[in-house]
Structures are given as structure tokens and as C-alpha cells.
N, C-alpha and C positions, 0 to 999 in steps of 0.2 A: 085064723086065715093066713094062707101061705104069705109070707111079702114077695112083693111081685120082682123078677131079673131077668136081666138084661145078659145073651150071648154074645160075645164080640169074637168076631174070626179074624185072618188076617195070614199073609205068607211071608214068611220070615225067608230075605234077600239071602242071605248066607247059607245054612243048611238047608233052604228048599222044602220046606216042612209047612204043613197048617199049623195054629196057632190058637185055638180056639179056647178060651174062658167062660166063667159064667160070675157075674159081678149083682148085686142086688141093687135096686135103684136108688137107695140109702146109699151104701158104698160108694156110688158115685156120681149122687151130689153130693155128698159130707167132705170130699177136698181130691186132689187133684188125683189120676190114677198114672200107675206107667206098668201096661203089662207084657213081661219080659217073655222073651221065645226062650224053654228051655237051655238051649245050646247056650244062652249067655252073651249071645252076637247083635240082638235085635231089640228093638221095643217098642211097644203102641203108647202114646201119650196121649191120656185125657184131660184138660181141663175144663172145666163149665165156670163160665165166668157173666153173670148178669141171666139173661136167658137167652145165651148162645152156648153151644160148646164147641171147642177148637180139639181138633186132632193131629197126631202127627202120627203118619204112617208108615213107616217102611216097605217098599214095593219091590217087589220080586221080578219085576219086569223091566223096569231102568234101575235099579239099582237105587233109586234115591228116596229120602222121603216127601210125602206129599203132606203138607199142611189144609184140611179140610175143616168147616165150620157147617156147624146146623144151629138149627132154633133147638133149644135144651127139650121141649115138649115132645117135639119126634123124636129124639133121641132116644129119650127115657120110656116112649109109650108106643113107637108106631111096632106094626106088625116086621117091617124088616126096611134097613135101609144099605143103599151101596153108594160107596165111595169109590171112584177108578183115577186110574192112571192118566194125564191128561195127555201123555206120549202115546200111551201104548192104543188108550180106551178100555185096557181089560179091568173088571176090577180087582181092586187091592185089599178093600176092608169092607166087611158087613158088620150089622149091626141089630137084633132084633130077636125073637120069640127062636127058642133050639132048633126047632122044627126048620122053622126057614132059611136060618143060619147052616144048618146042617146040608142042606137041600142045596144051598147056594155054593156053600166051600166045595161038594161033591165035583159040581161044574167047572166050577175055578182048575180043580185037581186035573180035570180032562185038557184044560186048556195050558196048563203048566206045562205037562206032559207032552203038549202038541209042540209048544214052543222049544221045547228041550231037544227034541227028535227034530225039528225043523229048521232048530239055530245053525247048521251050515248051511241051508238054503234060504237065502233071504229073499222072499216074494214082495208081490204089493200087499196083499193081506195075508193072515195066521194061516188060514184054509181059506184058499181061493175058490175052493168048491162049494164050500157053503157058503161064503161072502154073495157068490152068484146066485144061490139058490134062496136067501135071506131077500135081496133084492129083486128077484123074480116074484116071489111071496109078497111083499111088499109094494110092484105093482099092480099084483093080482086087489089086494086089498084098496090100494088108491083107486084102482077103473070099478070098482063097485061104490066108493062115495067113502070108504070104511074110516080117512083119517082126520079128524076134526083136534080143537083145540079146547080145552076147559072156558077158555077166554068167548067161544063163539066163534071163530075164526075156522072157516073150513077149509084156506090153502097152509100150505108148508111147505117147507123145504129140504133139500135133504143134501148132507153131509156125510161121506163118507170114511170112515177111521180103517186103521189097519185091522182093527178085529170088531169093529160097531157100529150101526149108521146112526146117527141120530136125523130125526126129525124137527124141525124148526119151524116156530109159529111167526110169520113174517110180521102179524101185529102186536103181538105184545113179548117178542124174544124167549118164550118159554121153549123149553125141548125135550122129546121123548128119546132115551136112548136104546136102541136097540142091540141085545148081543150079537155079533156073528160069527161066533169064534167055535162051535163046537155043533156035534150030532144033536144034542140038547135042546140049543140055540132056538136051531133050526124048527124040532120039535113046536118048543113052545108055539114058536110065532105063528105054524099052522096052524094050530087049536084057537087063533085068535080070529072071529067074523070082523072085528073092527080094532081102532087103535086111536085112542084118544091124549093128547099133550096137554099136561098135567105137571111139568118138572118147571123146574127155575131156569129163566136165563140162563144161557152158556158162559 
């Protein structure tokens, strides 16, 4: 039986590049990991300590790193996780099954791109066209009943980022975040009838 691994992606601040490994779930919990961006300029730091695991990321979008922590179980097991930027909203690092990792770096790629072509015009959001259209979509979804909370809670609120809206559960603090930074984005969110909150506290 294969032993099961874990993809981790990530955009290395310096040469602008993805960044993508493949670690076994042995590998890392057996002791602390630090996985370098080629160029030599960057690096992703894992340690799992108890059963949490703490990150340190390097973000391509401010420049700095971002210190992130999960329960060590999703780390090691869930289908895909993201870690973002808490400046920018975009995110910075994924975490999970190739497929989805792959799936998710592709997007990232689109919205690097955008920001690169876009950095001498500084707007309210990355793409003001789709920020509009993301939030169009997403009233369309609230006036049919579509966005509820895990918690039972069927109001929310909503938060607006330079490239994400999150959703906000006014009873128990959890929030859905939504991308709106690319052609993608947008995609998704229309293939979705409903939208359910499900994430941690902000």
C-alpha cells in the first residue's frame, strides 16, 4: 500500500515562481520541515508541534511572511487546504491531495499575473470587474435563501477584501471566504446553488 502525501504549493516573493513539493505524511510528522524555493531566496517552514501545526510562509503579495497554524489532522488528511494573505486576501499557500493543489496553484498563477500587469494602477480591488460581478453572484444567491451557517445561523455578513469577500456568521464568528480575484473565481461561484459557513473565526 502506497504511503499516503501530502502536496504543498506556495509563491516564492523573490523570483515570482510556484513552488510546489510532495512530502509523505511520515516526512512530516517525523520533525520539523523547511521547503526551499529553488532560487535559494525563499522558504516554507513546517513544524507540527502537539496537534497543531504552525507555518511560516512567504508571500508574494506583501512581501512578508505569514505565520499560520491548523489542527495537525487537516493538515496531514484533508482533501485541500488554503492559507492567504491577511493584507492582500489572496492566497499564499495550499496544502493537500496533487490534484487540488495543482488546480489551485493554476489560479494563484492567473491572479500573480493580474497583479503584475496591474501594479502601476492601484484600484480598490485586483479586478474591479469581477469583484462586481462576484458580488452581483452573491446577491443573486443571498435573495434565493442560498447562504446559511454550519452553526444553524441563516444571517451574515459581508466583508469586502481587495481581491475576496468573506462571509461572516454574526452568531458564532465563523467565515466563508470567497475568491474574487480572477475569470476562475468568478466561474466557480456561479456553478454554486447555495453557500454554506463552515470556516473559523476571522
Amino acid at each position: 500500500m502506497a504511503e499516503e502525501t501530502r502536496t504543498i504549493a506556495y509563491f516564492c516573493p523573490h523570483c515570482r515562481q510556484s513552488v510546489i513539493l510532495e512530502r509523505t505524511v511520515f516526512q512530516l510528522a517525523a520533525a520539523s520541515n523547511e521547503l526551499p524555493c529553488p532560487c535559494g531566496h525563499s522558504a516554507l517552514r513546517i513544524a507540527l508541534t502537539g496537534g497543531q501545526v504552525r507555518l511560516e510562509v512567504p508571500c508574494v503579495f506583501c512581501g512578508r511572511a505569514h505565520t499560520a497554524a491548523c489542527p495537525s489532522q487537516d493538515f496531514l488528511h484533508r482533501r485541500a487546504l488554503a492559507f492567504s494573505c491577511g493584507a492582500s486576501g489572496l492566497d499564499c499557500c495550499y496544502v493537500g491531495e496533487a490534484d487540488a493543489v495543482y488546480a489551485a496553484v493554476r489560479r494563484l498563477e492567473e491572479a500573480v499575473d493580474k497583479l503584475d500587469a496591474q501594479a502601476a494602477q492601484a484600484g480598490t480591488f485586483l479586478d474591479e470587474l469581477v469583484m462586481h460581478e462576484v458580488l452581483s453572484e452573491l446577491r443573486d444567491i443571498a435573495q434565493r435563501g442560498g447562504v446559511s451557517c454550519a452553526c444553524g445561523c441563516k444571517e451574515w455578513k459581508l466583508s469586502v477584501n481587495y481581491s475576496s469577500v468573506d462571509l461572516i456568521c454574526p452568531q458564532c464568528g465563523s467565515a466563508l471566504r470567497i475568491p474574487a480575484a480572477t475569470q476562475s473565481d468568478l466561474a466557480d461561484l456561479c456553478c454554486k446553488q447555495s453557500l454554506q459557513i463552515r470556516g473559523k473565526p476571522l
